[in-house]
C-alpha positions in Angstrom: 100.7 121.2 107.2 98.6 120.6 110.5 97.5 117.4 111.6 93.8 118.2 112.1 93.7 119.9 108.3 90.0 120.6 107.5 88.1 121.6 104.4 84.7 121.6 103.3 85.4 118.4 101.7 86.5 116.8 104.7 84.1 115.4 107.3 86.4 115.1 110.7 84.7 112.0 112.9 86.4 110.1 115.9 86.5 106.4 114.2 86.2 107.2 110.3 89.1 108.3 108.8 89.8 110.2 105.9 86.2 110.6 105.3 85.7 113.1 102.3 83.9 114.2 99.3 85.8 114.3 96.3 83.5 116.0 94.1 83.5 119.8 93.4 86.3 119.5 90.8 86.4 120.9 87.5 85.7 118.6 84.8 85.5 117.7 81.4 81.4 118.7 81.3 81.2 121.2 83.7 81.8 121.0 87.7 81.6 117.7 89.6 78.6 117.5 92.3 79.5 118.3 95.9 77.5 116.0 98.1 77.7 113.0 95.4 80.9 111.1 95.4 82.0 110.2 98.9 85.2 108.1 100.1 86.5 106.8 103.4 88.3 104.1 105.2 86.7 101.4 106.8 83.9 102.0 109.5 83.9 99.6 112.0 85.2 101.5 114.6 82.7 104.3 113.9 80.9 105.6 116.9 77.3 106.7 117.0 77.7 109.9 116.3 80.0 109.2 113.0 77.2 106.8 112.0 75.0 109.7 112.6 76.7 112.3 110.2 77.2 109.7 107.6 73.4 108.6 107.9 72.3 112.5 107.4 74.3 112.3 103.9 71.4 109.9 102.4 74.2 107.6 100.8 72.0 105.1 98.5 75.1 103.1 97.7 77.8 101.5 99.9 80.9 100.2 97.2 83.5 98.4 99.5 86.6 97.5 97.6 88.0 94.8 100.3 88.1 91.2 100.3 86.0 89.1 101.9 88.4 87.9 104.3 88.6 91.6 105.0 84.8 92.4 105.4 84.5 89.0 107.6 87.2 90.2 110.3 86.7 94.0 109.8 83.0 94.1 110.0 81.3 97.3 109.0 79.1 99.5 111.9 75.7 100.6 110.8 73.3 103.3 111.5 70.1 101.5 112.9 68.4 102.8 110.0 71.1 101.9 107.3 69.5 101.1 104.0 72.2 101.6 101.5 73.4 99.0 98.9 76.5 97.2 99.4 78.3 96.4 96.3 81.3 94.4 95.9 83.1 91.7 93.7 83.3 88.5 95.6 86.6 87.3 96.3 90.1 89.1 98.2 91.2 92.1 96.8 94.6 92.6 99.1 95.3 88.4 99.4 93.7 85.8 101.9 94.2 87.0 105.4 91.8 89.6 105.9 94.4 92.3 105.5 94.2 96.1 103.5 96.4 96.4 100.5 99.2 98.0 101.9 99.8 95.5 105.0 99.9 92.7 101.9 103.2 94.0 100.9 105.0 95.2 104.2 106.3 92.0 105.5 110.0 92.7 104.3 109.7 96.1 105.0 112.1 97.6 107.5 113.2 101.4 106.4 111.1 104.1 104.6 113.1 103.1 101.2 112.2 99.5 101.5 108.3 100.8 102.1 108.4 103.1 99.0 109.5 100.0 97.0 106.9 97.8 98.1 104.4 100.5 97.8 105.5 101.2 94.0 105.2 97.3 93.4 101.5 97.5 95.0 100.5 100.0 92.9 101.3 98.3 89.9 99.1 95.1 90.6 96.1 97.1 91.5 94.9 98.1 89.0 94.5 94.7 87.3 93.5 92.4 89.9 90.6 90.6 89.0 88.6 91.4 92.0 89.4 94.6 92.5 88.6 95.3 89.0 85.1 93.8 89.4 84.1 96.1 92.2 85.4 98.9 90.1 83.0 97.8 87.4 80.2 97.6 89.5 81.0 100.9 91.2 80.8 103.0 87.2 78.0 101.3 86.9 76.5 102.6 90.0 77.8 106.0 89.1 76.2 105.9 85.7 72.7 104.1 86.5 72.0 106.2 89.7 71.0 109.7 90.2 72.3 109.1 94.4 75.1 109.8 96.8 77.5 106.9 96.7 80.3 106.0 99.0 83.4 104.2 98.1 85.9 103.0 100.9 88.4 100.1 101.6 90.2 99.6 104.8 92.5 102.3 104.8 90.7 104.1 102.3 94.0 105.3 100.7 95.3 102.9 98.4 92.1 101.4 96.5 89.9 103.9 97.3 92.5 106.1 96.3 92.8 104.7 93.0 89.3 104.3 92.1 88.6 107.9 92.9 91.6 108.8 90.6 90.4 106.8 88.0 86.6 108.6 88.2 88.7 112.0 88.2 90.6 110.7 84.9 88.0 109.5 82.7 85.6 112.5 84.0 88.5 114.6 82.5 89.3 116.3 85.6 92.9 117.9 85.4 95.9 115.6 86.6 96.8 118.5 89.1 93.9 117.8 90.5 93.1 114.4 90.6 97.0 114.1 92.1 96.2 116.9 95.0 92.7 114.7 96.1 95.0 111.6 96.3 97.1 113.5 98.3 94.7 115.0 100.3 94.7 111.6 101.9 97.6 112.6 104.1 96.4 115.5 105.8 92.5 114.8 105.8 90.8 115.1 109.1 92.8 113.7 112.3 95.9 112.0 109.7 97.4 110.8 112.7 94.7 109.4 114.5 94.3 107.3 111.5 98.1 106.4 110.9 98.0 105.3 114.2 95.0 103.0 113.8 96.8 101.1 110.7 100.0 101.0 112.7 98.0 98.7 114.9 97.0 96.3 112.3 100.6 96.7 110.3 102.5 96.1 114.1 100.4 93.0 115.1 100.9 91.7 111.6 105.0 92.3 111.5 106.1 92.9 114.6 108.8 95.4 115.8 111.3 95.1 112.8 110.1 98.2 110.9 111.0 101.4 111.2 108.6 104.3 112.3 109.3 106.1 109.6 108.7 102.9 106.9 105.7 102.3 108.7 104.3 106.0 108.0 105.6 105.3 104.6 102.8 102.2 104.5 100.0 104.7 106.0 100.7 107.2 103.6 100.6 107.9 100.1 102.8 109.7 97.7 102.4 111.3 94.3 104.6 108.9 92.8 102.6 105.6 93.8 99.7 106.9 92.2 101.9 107.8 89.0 103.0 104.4 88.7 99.4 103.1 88.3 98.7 105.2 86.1 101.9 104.4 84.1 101.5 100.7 84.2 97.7 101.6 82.6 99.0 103.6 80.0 101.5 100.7 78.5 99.2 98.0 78.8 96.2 99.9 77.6 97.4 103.2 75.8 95.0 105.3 78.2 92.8 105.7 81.2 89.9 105.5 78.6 91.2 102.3 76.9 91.7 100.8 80.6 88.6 101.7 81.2 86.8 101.1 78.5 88.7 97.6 77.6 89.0 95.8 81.5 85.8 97.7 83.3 83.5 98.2 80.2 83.5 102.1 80.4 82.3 103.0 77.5 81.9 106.8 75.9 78.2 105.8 76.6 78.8 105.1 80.3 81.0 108.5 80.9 77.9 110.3 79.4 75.5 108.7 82.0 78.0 109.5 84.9 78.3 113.4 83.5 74.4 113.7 83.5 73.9 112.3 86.9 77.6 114.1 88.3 78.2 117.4 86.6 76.7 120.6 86.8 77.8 123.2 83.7 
């Protein structure tokens, strides 16, 4: 597939990456909103113009699912006439050096086989670390209390964005095919390798030469089979998305009626 793949969910700028709406999707109630749910990596090498475009989308909520280690050393840009909400769970969501989720587990990573473990072993912790979990509590709230545009985004805005997105999709009731082909999207959305290049700087000055190219794009990629092993490891500690959901974040059946009124269309 090209590098510069577009769609009309994908919003192409020069220093967001991956920048996307992940609505639009067929769900349980009806259609997801275009124009609603937005996701993205992080944003402080965003020019004017990309603070611009994302300005003009009247985002009411910010929900940033890194650490504060991460949001102290990666500091956000903002339009001079940002008034958005930033939500997030204090604490460090990807351990205590201000780094994204998947340079936490690359530092005995040398070949694309040694990345695919680590990623695998990343994606079964997500989902239950206590932070993390916090800002995706405060995030369905958001989607259930307010009738706005919200954006969710990480560093990378693959790995935890690209869960909590999933797990919208899920207990919305949108199909697996497609909650697994928006994860995906991730590797092909906008200028991909202007944005594997930017992680490779953070994953190189953190490890050095040792890893391979290829095990490095591993890390700055994602693959249907990460996500599939959250989702596993949720299903035998909790039965279900909806038990996870409901037991860990406090989604309740009342909660995912809230977020249809406010995010589906019939």
């Amino acid at each position: 597939m090209p590098s510069n793949y577009t769609d009309e969910r994908v919003l192409t700028m020069s220093g967001i990456h991956n920048f996307r709406d992940y609505g639009n999707y067929r769900a349980r109630a009806g259609v997801l909103k275009s124009g609603m749910l937005w996701r993205s990596g992080q944003h402080m090498d965003a020019t004017p113009d990309d603070l611009a475009t994302v300005h003009a989308l009247g985002i009411a909520t910010v929900v940033d699912l890194r650490g504060d280690s991460e949001r102290a050393q990666n500091a956000c840009a903002r339009h001079p006439e940002f008034s958005s909400e930033v939500l997030f769970h204090p604490g460090e969501t990807a351990g205590t050096s201000g780094r994204a989720a998947h340079e936490e587990v690359a530092g005995d990573v040398r070949t694309p086989d040694d990345a695919r473990r680590a990623m695998l072993r990343l994606y079964e912790s997500l989902p239950f670390r206590p932070v993390l979990a916090g800002t995706f509590r405060l995030y369905f709230k958001t989607l259930a209390e307010r009738d706005a545009p919200s954006l969710l985004h990480c560093l990378a805005g693959k790995d935890r964005t690209g869960l909590a997105a999933a797990l919208v999709h899920s207990l919305m009731g949108v199909h697996r095919d497609d909650i697994f082909s928006d994860y995906l999207l991730t590797n092909i959305a906008g200028n991909a390798e202007a944005r594997i290049a930017a992680g490779a700087r953070h994953v190189r000055e953190g490890f050095g030469i040792k890893m391979s190219d290829e095990a490095l794009r591993v890390l700055m990629s994602v693959e249907e089979q990460f996500l599939d092993r959250a989702f596993q490891t949720i299903g035998a500690r909790y039965g279900s998305i909806e038990g996870y959901g409901r037991e860990l974040l406090g989604v309740s059946a009342q909660t995912i009626g809230q977020m249809e009124q406010r995010l589906v269309v019939n």
